[in-house]
DRENVO-820235 format. One line per 5 residues: their letters; for each residue x, y, z of N, C-alpha, C, O. Coordinates in steps of 0.02 Angstrom, whole numbers, m for minus. Each point is the difference from the previous one (the first is absolute). Example, Ala and Ser with C-alpha at 12.3 -4.5 7.8 and 13.67 -1.06 7.14 Angstrom:
<pts>
as) 660:m284:390:m45:59:0:45:60:0:52:m1:33; m70:54:m69:42:59:3:m39:55:37:25:55:8;
</pts>
This chain:
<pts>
xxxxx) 42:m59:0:m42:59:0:44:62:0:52:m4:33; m64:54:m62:15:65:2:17:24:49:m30:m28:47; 72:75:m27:18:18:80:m5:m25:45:m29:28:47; 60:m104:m43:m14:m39:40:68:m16:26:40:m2:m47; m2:m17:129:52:m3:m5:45:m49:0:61:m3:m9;
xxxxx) m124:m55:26:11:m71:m12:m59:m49:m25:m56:24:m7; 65:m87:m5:m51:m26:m52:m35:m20:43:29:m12:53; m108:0:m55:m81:m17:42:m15:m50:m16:28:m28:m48; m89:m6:90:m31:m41:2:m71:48:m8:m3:46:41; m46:m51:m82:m65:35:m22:m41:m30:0:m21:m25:m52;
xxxxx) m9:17:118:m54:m48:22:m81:47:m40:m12:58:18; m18:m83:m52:m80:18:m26:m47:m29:37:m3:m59:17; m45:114:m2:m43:m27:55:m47:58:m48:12:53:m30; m100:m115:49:m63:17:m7:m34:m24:27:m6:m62:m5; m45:109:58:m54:m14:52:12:m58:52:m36:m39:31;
xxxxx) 130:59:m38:16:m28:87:37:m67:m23:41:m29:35; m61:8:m105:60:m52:0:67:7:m64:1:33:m52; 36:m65:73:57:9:m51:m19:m47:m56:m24:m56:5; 39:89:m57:m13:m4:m81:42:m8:m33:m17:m30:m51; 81:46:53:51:m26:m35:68:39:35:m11:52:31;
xxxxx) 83:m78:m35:54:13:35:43:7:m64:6:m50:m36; 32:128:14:64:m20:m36:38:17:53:2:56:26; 38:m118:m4:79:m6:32:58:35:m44:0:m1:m61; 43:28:95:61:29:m22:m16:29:m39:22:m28:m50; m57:85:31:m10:59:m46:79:36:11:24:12:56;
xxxxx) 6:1:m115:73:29:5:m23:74:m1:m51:29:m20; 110:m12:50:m13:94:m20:5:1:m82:20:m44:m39; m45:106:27:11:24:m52:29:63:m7:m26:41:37; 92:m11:m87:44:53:9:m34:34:m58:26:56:6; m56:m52:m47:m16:53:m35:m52:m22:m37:4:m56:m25;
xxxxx) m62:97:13:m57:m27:m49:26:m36:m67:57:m7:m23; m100:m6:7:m33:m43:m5:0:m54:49:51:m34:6; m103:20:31:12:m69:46:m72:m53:1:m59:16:m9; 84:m69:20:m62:m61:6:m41:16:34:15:24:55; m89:m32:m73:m52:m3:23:m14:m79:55:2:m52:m33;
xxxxx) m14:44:103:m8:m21:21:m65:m4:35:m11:44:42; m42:m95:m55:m56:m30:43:m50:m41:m6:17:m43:m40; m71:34:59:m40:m61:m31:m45:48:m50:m13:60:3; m7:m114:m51:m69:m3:m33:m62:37:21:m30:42:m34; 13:m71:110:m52:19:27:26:59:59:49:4:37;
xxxxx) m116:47:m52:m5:71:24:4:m10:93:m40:m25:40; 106:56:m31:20:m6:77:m20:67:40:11:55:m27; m42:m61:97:m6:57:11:42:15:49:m20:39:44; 106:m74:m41:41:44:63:45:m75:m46:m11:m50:m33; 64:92:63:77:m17:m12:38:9:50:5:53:31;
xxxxx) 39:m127:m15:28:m4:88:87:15:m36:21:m46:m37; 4:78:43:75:m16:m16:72:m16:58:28:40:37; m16:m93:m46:49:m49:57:71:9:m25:10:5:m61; 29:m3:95:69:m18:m28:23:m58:m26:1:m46:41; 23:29:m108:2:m58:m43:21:m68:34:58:m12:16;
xxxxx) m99:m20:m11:m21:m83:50:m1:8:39:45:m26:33; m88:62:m3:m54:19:55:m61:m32:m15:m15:m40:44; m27:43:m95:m50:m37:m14:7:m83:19:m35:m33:38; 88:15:m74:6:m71:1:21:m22:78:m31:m45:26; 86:80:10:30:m17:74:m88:m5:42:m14:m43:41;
xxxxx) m34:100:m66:m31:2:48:m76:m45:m25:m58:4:18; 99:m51:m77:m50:m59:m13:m88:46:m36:m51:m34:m5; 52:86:m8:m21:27:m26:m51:m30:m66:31:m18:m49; m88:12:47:m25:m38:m92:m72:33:m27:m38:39:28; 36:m65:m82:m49:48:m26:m60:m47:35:8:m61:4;
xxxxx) m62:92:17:m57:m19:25:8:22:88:m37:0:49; 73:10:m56:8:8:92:m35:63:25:8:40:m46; m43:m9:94:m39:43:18:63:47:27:57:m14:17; m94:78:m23:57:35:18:m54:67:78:m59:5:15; 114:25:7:m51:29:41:62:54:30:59:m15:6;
xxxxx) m91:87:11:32:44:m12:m8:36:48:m44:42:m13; 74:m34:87:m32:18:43:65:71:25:61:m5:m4; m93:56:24:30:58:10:27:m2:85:m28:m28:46; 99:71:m43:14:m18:60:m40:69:52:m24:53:m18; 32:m85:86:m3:47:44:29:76:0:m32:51:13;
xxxxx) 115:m57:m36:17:48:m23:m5:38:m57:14:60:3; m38:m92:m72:m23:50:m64:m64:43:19:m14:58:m17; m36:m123:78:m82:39:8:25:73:40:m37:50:m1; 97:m50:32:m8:48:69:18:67:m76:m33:47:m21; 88:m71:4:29:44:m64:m57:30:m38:m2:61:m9;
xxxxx) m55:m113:m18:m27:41:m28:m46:32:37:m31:39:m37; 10:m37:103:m55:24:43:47:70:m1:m30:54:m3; 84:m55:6:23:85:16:7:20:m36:5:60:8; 4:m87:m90:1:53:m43:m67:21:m16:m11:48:m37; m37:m86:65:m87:41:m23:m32:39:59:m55:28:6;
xx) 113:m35:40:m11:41:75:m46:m15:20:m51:35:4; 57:m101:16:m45:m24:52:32:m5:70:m34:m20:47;
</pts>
């Protein structure tokens, strides 16, 4: 990928489950560069450091779930000044 500073793991996820994984996506140094992802329309993209997916046994069909920490909620409660 483009401005990237080392090569990814690009986990595709739709409505919570993973949809397809390209492993080791290399950087890319100057356009023109490969298009990377599935077929089918993803609505979030997880990006891991390259065999991360696989170490963490990772596969397509697996549910995924996305839970915010204690510390991002407090973060964002003060920036809306609460």
């Amino acid at each position: 990928m483009l401005n990237t500073i080392a090569p990814l793991d690009m986990v595709f996820v739709h409505q919570d489950e993973v949809i397809a994984i390209e492993a080791e996506v290399p950087i890319c140094p100057a356009l023109p560069c490969k298009s990377f992802g599935p077929m089918a329309d993803a609505d979030s993209v997880i990006e891991l450091g390259a065999g991360e997916a696989k170490r963490l046994g990772l596969g397509v069909g697996d549910a995924v779930v996305i839970e915010r920490s204690e510390e991002h909620t407090s973060e964002l409660q003060s920036l809306a000044g609460s």
